[in-house]
C-alpha positions in Angstrom: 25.8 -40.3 -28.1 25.6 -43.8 -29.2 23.2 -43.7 -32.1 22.9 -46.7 -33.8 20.6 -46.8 -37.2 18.5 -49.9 -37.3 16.4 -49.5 -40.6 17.7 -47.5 -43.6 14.7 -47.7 -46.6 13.2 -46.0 -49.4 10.7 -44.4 -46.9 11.9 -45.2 -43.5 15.5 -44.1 -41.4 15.1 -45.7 -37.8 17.8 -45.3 -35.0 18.1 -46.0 -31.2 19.9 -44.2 -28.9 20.7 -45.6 -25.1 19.7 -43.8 -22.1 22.2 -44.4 -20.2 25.2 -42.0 -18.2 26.1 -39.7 -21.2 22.6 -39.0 -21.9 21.1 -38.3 -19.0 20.4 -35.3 -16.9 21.3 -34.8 -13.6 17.5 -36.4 -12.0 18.4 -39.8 -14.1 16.5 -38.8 -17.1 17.2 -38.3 -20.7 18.1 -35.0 -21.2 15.3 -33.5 -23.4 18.6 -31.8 -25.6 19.6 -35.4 -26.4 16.2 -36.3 -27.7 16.4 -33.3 -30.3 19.9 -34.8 -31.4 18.5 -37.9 -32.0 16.1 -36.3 -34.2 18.0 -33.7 -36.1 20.4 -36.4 -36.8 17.9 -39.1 -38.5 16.4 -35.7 -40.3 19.8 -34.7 -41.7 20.8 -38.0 -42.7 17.4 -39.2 -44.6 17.7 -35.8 -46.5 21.2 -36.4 -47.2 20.4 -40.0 -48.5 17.9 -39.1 -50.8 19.1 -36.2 -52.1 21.5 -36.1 -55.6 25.0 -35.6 -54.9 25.0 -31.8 -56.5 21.9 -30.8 -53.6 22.3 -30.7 -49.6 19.7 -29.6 -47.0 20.4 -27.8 -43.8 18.0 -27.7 -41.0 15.6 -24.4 -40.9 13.6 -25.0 -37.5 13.1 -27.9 -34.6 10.5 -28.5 -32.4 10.3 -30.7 -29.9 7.4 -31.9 -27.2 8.7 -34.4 -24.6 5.7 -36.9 -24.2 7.2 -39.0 -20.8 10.2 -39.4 -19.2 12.6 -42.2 -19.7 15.3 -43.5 -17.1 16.9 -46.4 -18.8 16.7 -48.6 -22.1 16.9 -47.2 -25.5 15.2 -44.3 -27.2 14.2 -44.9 -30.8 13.5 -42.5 -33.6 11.5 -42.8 -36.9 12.3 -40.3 -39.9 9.5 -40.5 -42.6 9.4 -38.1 -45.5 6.8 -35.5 -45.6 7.5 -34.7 -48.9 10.2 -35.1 -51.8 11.8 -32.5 -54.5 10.7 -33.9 -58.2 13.9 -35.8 -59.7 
């Protein structure tokens, strides 16, 4: 898919994806599926960083609302916590 992680922080996990051939959909649009990889990836990988080594988190549900689409250039996503387990 071509996700590339920009920022990793405390706080923040940011990653861009390209639009290009192997995220498309047949009318030369991301595919709306793609989106939703994008962000259950950055979800499963800020859990994973800021959890201890003897806890993992799965995914329980995924919504996703597609706000415009795009036909070219790079997607980006933004993963901020919306809340933390007590150390």
């Amino acid at each position: 898919m071509g996700i590339a992680f920009t920022q990793v922080g405390a706080d923040r996990l940011v990653a861009r994806m390209p639009v290009d051939a192997h995220t498309k959909q047949p009318m030369s649009i991301l595919h709306g599926g793609v989106s939703v990889v994008l962000a259950e990836t950055l979800g499963s990988c800020a859990a994973a960083l800021t959890l201890p080594p003897d806890r993992s988190a799965v995914g329980l549900d995924i919504h996703a609302n597609h706000i415009r689409a795009v036909k070219h250039s790079w997607v980006i996503g933004t993963c901020t916590p919306v809340r933390r387990l007590p150390p």
